[in-house]
Backbone as a printed PyTorch tensor [residue, N CA C, xyz], in Angstrom:
tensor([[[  83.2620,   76.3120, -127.5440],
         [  82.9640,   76.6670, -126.1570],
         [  82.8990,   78.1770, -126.0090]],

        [[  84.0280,   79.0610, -126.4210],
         [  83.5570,   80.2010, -126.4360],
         [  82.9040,   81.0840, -127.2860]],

        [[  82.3910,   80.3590, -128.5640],
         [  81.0400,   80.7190, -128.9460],
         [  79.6230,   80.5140, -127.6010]],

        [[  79.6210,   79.4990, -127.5170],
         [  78.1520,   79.3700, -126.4650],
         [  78.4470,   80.0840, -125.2820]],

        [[  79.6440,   80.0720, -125.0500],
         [  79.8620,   80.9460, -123.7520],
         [  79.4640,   82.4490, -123.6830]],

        [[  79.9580,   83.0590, -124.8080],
         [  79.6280,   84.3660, -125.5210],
         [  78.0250,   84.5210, -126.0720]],

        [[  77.5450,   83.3670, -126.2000],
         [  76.0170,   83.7720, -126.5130],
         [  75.4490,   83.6030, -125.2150]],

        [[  75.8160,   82.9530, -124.2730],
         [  75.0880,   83.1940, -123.1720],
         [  75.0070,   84.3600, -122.3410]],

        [[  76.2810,   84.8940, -122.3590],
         [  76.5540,   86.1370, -121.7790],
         [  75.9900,   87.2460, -122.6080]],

        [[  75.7180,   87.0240, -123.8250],
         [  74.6770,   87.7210, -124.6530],
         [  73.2550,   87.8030, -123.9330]],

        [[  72.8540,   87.1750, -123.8940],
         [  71.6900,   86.5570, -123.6130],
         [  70.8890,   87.2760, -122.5010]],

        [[  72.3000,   87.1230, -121.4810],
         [  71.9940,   87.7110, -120.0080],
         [  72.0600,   89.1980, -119.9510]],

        [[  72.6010,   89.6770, -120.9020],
         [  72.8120,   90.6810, -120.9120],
         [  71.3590,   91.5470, -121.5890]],

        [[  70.8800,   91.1340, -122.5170],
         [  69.8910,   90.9090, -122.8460],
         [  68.6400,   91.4360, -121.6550]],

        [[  68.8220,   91.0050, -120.5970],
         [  67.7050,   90.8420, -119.7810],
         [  68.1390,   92.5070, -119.0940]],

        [[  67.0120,   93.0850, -118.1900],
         [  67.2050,   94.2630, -117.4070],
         [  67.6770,   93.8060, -115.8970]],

        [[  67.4220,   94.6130, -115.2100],
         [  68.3740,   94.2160, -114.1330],
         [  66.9260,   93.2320, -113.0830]],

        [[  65.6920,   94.0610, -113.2520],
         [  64.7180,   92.8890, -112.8210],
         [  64.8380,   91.7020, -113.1370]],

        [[  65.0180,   91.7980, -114.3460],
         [  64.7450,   90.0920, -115.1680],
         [  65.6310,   89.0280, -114.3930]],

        [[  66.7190,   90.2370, -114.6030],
         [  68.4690,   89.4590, -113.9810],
         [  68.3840,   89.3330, -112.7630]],

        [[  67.8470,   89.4460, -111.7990],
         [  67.8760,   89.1680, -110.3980],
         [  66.2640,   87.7950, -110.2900]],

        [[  65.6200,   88.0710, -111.4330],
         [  64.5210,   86.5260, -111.0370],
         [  65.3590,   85.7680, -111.7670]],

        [[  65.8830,   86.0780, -112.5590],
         [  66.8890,   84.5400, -113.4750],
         [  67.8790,   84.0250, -112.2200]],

        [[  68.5850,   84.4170, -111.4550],
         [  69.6230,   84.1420, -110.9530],
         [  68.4880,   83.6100, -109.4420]],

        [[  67.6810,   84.0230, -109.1000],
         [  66.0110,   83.5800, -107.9180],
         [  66.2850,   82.2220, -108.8250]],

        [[  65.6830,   82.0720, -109.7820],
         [  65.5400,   81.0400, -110.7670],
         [  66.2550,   79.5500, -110.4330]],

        [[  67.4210,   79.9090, -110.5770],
         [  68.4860,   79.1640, -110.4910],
         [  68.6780,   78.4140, -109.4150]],

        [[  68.3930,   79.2320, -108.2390],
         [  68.5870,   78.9080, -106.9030],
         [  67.4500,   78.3790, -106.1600]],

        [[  66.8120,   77.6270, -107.6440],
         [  65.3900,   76.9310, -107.0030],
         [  65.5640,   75.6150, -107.6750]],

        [[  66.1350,   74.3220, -106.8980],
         [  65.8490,   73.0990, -107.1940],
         [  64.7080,   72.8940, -107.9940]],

        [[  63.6350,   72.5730, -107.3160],
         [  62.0030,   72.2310, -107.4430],
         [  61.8940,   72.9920, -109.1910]],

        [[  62.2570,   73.7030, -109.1320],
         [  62.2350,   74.7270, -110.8270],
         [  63.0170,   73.8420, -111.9870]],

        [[  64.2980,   73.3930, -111.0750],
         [  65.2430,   72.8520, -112.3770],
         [  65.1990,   71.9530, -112.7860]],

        [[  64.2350,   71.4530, -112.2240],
         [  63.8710,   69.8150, -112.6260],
         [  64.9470,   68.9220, -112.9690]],

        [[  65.5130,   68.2360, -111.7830],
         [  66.6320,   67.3810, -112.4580],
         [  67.9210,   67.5150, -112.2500]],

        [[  67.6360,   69.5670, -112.3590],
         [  69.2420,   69.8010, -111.8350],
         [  69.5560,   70.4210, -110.7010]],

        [[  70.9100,   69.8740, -110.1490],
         [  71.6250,   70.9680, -108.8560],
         [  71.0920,   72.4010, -109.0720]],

        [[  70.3140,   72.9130, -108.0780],
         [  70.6610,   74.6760, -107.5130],
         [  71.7870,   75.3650, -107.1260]],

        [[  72.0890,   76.8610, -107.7780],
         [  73.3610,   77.3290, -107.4440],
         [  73.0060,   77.8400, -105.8080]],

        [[  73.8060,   77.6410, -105.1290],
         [  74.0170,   77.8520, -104.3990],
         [  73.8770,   79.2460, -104.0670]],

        [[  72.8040,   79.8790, -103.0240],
         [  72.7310,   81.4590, -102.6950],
         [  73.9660,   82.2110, -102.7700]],

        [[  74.5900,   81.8790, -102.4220],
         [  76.0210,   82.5730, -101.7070],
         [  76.8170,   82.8480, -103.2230]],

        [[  76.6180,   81.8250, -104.0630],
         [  77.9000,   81.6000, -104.9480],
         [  76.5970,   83.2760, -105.9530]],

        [[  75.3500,   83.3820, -105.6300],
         [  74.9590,   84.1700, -106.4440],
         [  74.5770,   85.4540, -105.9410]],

        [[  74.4530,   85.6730, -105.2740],
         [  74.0860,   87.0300, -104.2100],
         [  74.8120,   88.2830, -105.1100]],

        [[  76.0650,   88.3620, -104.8530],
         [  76.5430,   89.2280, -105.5940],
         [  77.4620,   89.2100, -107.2890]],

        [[  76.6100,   88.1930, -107.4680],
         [  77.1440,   87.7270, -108.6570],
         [  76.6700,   88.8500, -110.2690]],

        [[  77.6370,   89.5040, -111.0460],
         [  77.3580,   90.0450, -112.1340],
         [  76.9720,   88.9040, -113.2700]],

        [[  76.8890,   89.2040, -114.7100],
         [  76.4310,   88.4190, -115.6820],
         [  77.7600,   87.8180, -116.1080]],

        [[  78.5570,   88.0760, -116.0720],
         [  80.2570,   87.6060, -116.0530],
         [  79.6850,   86.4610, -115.0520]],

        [[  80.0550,   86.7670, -113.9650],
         [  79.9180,   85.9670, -112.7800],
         [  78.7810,   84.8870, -113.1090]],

        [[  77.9100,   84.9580, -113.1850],
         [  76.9300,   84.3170, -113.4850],
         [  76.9430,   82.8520, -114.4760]],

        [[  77.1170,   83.3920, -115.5280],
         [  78.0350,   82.7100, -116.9970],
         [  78.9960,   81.7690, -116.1740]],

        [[  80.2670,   82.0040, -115.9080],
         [  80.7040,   81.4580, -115.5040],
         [  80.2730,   80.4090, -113.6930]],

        [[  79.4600,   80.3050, -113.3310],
         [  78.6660,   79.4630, -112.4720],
         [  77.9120,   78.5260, -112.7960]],

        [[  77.1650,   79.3030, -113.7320],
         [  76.2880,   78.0010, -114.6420],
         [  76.7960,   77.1280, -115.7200]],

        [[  77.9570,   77.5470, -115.7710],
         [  78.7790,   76.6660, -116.6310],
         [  79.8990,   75.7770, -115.8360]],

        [[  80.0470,   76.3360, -114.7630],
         [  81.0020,   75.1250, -113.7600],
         [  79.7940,   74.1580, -113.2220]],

        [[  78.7740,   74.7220, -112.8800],
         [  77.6990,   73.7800, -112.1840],
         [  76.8210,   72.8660, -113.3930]],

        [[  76.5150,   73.3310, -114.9360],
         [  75.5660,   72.5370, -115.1960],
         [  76.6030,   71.8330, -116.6600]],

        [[  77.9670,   72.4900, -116.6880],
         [  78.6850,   71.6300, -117.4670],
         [  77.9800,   71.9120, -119.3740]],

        [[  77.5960,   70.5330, -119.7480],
         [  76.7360,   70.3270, -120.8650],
         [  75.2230,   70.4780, -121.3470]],

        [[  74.9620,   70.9780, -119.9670],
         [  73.1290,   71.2240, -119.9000],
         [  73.4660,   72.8320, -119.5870]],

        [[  73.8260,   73.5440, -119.2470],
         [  74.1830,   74.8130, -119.1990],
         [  72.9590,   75.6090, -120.1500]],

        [[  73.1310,   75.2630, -121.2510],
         [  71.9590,   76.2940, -122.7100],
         [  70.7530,   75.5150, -122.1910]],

        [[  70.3620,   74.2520, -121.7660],
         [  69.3370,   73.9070, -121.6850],
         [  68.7320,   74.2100, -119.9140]],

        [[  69.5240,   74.6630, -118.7900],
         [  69.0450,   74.9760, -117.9790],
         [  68.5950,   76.3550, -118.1560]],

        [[  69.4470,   77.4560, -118.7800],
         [  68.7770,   78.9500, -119.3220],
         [  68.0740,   78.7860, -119.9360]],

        [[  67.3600,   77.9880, -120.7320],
         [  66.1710,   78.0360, -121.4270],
         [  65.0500,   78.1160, -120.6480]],

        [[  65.0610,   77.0260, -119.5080],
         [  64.1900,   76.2740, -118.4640],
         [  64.2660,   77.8410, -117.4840]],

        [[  64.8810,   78.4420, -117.4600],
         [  65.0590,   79.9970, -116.7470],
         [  64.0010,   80.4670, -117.3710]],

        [[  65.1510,   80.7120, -118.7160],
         [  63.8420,   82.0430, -119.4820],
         [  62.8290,   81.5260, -119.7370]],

        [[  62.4540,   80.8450, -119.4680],
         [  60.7020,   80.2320, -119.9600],
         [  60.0110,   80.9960, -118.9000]],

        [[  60.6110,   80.5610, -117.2760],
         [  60.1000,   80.9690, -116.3570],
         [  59.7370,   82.0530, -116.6240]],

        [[  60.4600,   83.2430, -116.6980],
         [  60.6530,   84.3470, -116.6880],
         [  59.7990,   85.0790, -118.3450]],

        [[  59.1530,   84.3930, -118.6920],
         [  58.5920,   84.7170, -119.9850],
         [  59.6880,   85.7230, -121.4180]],

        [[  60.9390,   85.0330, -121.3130],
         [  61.9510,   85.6020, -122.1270],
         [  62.0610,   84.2980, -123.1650]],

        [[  60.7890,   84.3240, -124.0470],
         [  60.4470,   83.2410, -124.9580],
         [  61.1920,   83.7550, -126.0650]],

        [[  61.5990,   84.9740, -126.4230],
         [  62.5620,   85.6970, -127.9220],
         [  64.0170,   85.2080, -127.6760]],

        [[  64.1750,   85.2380, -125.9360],
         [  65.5860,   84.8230, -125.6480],
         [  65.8250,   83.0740, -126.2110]],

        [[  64.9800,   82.8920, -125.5090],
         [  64.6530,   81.0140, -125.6790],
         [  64.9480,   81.0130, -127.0200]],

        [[  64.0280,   81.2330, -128.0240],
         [  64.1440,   81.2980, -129.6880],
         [  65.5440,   81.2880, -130.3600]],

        [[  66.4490,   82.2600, -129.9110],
         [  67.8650,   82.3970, -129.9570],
         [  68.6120,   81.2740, -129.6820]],

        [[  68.3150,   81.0860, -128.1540],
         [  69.1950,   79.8220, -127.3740],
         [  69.0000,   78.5960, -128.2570]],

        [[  67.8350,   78.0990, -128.6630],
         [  67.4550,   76.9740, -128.9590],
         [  68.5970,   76.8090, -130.3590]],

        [[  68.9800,   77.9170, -131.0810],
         [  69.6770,   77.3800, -131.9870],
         [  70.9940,   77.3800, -131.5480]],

        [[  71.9420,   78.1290, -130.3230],
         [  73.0450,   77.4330, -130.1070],
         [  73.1180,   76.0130, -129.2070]],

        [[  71.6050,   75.5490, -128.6220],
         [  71.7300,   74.6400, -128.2620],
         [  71.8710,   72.9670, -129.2110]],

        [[  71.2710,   73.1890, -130.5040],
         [  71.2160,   72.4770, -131.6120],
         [  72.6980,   72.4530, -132.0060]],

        [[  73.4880,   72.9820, -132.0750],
         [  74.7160,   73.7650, -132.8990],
         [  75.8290,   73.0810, -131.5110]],

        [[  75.6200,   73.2180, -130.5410],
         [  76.8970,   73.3980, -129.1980],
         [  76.5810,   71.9540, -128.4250]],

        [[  76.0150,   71.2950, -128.7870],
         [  75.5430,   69.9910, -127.8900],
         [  77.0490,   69.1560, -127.7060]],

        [[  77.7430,   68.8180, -128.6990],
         [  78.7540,   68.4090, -128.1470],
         [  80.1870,   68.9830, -127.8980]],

        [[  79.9590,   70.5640, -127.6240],
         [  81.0310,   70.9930, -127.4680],
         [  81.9680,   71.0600, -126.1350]],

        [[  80.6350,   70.9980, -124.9740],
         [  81.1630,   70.9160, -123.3470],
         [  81.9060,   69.3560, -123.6780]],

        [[  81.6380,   68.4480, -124.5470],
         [  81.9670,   66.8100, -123.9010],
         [  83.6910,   66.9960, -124.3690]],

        [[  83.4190,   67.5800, -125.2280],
         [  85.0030,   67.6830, -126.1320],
         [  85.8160,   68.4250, -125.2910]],

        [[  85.3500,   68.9380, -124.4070],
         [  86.1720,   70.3390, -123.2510],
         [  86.7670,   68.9320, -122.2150]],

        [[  85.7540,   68.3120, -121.7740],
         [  86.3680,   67.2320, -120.6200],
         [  87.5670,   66.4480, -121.0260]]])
C-alpha cells in the first residue's frame, strides 16, 4: 500500500501546477469517470498533492491507479499512464488485503 501510495504521489507530482488543477477538474466530473463516484468540489478546492492522494484513495479504494490513469489519459499524460500501468499490474490486490 505504501508503495502505490508513494507512486501516486509521484506521479502527481510529476504534473505542473496547470496539469494539477485539470486532474483534480478531472475528478470532479462523474460523466468522465465512467462508473465512478466524483470527488466532491469542496473536498478538492484547496486540496495539495498530499491532499489529493489521500482522497482518491479514501474515495476509489482499489480502483484508485485505475481512476488516475482514466485522468491522465484525459489530460494527455500518456508517459505518466506508461508508469502507472505497471504499479497497477503489480498493486491489484493490495487495497483488498488493507480491508
Amino acid at each position: 500500500i505504501i508503495k502505490t501510495t508513494m507512486e501516486l504521489l509521484d506521479t502527481l507530482e510529476d504534473l505542473t501546477e496547470g496539469d494539477f488543477k485539470k486532474f483534480k477538474w478531472f475528478l470532479q466530473q462523474a460523466e468522465i469517470l465512467e462508473g465512478f463516484p466524483a470527488v466532491p468540489k469542496s473536498q478538492l478546492e484547496y486540496a495539495d498533492r498530499l491532499d489529493t492522494v489521500d482522497q482518491i484513495l479514501d474515495t476509489y479504494q482499489d480502483h484508485a491507479v485505475e481512476v488516475i490513469i482514466k485522468v491522465l489519459k484525459k489530460i494527455n499524460k500518456n508517459d505518466l499512464v506508461k508508469r502507472l500501468t505497471n504499479v497497477n499490474s503489480a498493486s491489484k490486490g493490495e487495497f483488498r488485503k488493507r480491508k
